[in-house]
N, C-alpha and C positions, 0 to 999 in steps of 0.2 A: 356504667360501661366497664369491664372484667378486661385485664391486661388482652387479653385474646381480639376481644374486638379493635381496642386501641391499638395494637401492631397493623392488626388489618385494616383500620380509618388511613394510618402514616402510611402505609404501602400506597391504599388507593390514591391521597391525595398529590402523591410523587409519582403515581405511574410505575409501580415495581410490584414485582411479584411479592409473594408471602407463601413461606411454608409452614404450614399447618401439623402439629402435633397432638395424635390420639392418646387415650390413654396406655393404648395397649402398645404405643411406639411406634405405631405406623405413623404415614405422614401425607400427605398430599400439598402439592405446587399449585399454586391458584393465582391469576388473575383477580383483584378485591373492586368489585364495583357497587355493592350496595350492602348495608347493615339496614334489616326490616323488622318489623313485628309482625308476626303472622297476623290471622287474623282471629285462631288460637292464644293470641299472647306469648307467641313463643321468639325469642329476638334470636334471627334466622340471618345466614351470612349468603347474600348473591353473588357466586364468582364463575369461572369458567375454569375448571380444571384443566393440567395441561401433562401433570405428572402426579407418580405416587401411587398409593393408593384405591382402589374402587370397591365398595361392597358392591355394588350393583351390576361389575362385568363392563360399564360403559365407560373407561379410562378419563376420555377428556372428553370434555361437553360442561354446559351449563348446570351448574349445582347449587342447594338449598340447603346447607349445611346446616343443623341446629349452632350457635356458640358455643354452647356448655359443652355440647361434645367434643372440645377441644382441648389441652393443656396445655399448651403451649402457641406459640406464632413466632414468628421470628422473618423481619421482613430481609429479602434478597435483593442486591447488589444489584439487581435485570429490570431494565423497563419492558414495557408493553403499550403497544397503540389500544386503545378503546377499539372494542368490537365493533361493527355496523349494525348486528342485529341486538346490541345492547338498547332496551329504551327501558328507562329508570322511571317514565312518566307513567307504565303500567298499572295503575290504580287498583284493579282487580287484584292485579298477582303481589303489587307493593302497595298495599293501603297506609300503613305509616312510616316512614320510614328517617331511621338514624340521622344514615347518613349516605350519600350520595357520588361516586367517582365524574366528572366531567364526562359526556358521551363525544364520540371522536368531532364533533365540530363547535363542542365548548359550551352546548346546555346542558346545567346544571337545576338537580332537583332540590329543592329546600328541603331542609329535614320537617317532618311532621308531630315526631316522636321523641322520647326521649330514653 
């Protein structure tokens, strides 16, 4: 696990935001609710954007960040409730996964992966 993901496991598990830095200095505000392994192999960050940033024109919404494509994180001072339409138990879209934030009524996914 790469500093990047560890700021964003201690965000999740406190319930706080995390601001995410690119290389290029951009940045993007996320909500941290899952660390995955594709199913590529690739260790992908589950969150819901809120600020910052968007290559894709879609500001805030649910996102699948690579990690690597990160240099930085840095966790924020702010809580956040778990989403409702959060579910961590999606197997398809999270086949192994790190690590896991609480869903708003307190189930909790094991990690799969490492």
């Amino acid at each position: 696990m790469n500093d990047v993901e560890r700021a964003f496991v201690e965000a999740g598990k406190s319930l706080r935001l995390v601001w995410l830095t690119e290389p290029s200095g951009r940045y993007r505000i996320v909500e941290p609710y899952l660390v995955f392994v594709s199913s590529r192999g690739k260790r992908l960050l589950h969150c819901f954007q809120i600020g910052g940033y968007s290559s894709g024109g879609m500001l805030r919404g649910w996102k699948n960040p690579e990690a690597a494509s990160f240099t930085g994180a840095q966790v924020v001072d702010q809580q956040f409730i778990p989403r409702v339409d959060y579910n961590p138990f999606n197997e398809e879209m999270f086949p192994d996964v790190v690590f896991a934030t609480a869903t708003r009524d307190g189930k909790v996914r094991e990690p799969t992966a490492k």
